[in-house]
N, C-alpha and C positions, 0 to 999 in steps of 0.2 A: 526376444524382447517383447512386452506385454503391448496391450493398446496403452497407450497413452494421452490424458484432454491437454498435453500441458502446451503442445501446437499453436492448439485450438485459442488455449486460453489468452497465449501471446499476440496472434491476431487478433481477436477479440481487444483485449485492453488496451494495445496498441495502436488499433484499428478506431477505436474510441476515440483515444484521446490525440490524434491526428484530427479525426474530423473537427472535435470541440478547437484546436486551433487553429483550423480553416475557415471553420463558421465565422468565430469571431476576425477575422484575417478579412472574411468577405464583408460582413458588416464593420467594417472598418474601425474596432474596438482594440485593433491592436496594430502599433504602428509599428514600421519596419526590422527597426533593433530589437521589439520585443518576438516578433515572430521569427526572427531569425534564432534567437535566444532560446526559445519555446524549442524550435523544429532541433535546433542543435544537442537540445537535451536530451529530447529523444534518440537522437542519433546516438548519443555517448553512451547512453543505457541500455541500448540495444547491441551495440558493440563491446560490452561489458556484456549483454547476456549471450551474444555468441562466442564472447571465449571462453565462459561457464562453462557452456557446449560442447564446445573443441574438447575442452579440457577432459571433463567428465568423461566424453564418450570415448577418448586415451587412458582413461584409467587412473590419471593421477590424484584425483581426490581419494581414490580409493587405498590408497598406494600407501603399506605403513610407515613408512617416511612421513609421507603427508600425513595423516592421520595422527600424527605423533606431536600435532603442533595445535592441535584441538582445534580443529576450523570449525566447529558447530559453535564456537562463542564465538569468531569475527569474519568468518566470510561470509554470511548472509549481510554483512555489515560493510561490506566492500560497494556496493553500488548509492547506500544511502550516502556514504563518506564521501562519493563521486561525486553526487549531487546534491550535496550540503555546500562543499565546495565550490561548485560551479553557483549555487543561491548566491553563498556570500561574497562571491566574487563580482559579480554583473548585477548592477543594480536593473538593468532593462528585463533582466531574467527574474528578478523579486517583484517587480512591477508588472510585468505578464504575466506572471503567476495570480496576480493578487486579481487582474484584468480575468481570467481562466475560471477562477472561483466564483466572483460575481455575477458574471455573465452567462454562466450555467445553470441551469434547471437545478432545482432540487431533487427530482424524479430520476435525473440523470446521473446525480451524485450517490445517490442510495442505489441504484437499478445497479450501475456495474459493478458491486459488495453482491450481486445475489450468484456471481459466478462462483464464493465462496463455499457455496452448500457440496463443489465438487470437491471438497475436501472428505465426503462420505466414503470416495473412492480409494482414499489413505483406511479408511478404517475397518473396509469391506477386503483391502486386500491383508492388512492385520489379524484380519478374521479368521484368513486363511491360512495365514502362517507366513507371508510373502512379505511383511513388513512391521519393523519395529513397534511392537504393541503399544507401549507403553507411550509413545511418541505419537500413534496417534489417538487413544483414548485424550492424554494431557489437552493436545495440540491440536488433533482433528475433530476432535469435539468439541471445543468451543468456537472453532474458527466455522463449524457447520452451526451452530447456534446463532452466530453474529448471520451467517447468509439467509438464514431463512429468516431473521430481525428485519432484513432490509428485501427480504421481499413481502413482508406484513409494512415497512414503513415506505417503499414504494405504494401499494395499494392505498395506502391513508393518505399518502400524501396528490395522487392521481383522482381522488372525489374527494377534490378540492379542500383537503381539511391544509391547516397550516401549521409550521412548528417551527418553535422560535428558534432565534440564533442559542440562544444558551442551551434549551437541550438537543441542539442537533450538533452542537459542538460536543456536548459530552455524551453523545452514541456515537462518533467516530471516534473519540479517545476510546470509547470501550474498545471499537473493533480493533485500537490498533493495541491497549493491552491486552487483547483477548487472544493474541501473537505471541507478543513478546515477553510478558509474564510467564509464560507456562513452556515457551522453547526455550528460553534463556535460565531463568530459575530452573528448571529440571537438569538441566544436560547434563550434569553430569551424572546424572541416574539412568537418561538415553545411550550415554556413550558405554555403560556398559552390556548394552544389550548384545545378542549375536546377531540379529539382523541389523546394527547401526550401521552398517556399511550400504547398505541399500540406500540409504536417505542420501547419499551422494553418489551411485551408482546413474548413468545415463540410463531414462533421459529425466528418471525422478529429483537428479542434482537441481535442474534449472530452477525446479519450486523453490527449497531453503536458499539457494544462490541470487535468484532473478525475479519469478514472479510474484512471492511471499514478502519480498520487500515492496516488492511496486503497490502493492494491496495496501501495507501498513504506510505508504509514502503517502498515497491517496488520502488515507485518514489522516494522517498527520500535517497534510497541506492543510485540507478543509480547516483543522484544529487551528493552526498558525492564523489563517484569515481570517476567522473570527472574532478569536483570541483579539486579536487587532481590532478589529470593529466595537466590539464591546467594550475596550479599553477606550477607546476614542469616543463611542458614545457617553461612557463612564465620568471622562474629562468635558466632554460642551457640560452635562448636567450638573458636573463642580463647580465648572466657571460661572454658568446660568446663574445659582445659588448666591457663591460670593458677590457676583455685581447685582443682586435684587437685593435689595434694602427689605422684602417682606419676609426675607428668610430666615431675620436675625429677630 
């Protein structure tokens, strides 16, 4: 088995986004049921990324059986379904959420997207013959375009410059179609590759099964809260309108 950053990467982002709901936990930004909500979350995706694990390193993703059910269109789709679920279900878990986004640095929302550039390592072992070319020219090269975006928008944004909600809402949409446009629309040109088996072989599985979703979850929270903010700014500035008499 090769070296592998995807460990690394798991404590890392997980590692992150613990502290951000301890921080807020300590300044007392989030009350009881939402950190509990928060912390539970984490637990259920982490226990979805160790039976990725399990699985993987048994062989079963690889397994023509399994293979034969096309999991490159819904099993990376398995942990977002977990935790769409679990959103729509707990409103103190949409509420903490929402508490998570605000309450965070903007520096801190761009900075953990620069883990992305380790996507180079998909394209360097394609190079070699060690994995699905095509999959990662599509795929590993835009998802290394979007890391090194956000370590140029960390930098701008740490000397002090500022960037609004609207376009930081739509550079996280990019990151997250800059994923799933190019994995989802191809596969079926990936699936016939000879090295597609690699892309769920341990311990390369956990990336499309666990961390590749956590990445585009990431952008796709930021997007959600927004999205929200602006719609709600959108609405006081209707109502402003309608009740001044100088608008008419």
């Amino acid at each position: 088995m090769h070296f592998s950053s995807i460990p690394f990467l798991i404590i890392i982002i997980f590692g992150f986004l613990l502290f951000l709901i301890e921080r807020l936990r300590r300044a007392d930004r989030l009350n009881k049921s939402q950190h509990a909500w928060l912390v539970g979350l984490i637990v259920v995706v982490l226990t979805w990324g160790t039976a990725s694990g399990y699985w993987s390193s048994r062989g079963v993703y690889i397994s023509p059986d399994f293979l034969g059910f096309m999991p490159g269109y819904w099993l990376p789709f398995v942990p977002v379904v977990i935790t769409l679920t679990l959103v729509m279900l707990a409103p103190a878990l949409r509420q903490g959420l929402r508490v998570l986004v605000d309450n965070t640095p903007v520096r801190w929302l761009t900075g953990i997207h620069q883990l992305r550039i380790l996507a180079l390592g998909s394209i360097i072992k394609a190079s070699s013959g060690l994995f699905p070319a095509k999959f990662a020219w599509y795929v590993g090269i835009p998802d290394l375009l979007f890391g090194l975006s956000a370590i140029w928008l960390t930098v701008f944004v740490l000397r002090r410059h500022q960037i609004s909600d609207r376009r930081f809402l739509l550079w996280n949409l990019a990151g997250a179609m800059a994923i799933l446009v190019p994995a989802f629309g191809f596969m079926h040109i990936y699936m016939q590759e000879p090295l597609f088996t690699e892309l769920f072989a341990f311990p390369m599985a956990l990336a499309p099964t666990f961390i590749v979703p956590v990445f585009v979850m990431l952008n796709l929270l930021v997007v959600w809260r927004l999205w929200e903010k602006l719609g709600s700014q959108s609405n006081v500035k209707s109502d402003t309108l309608k009740s001044d008499p100088r608008s008419y």
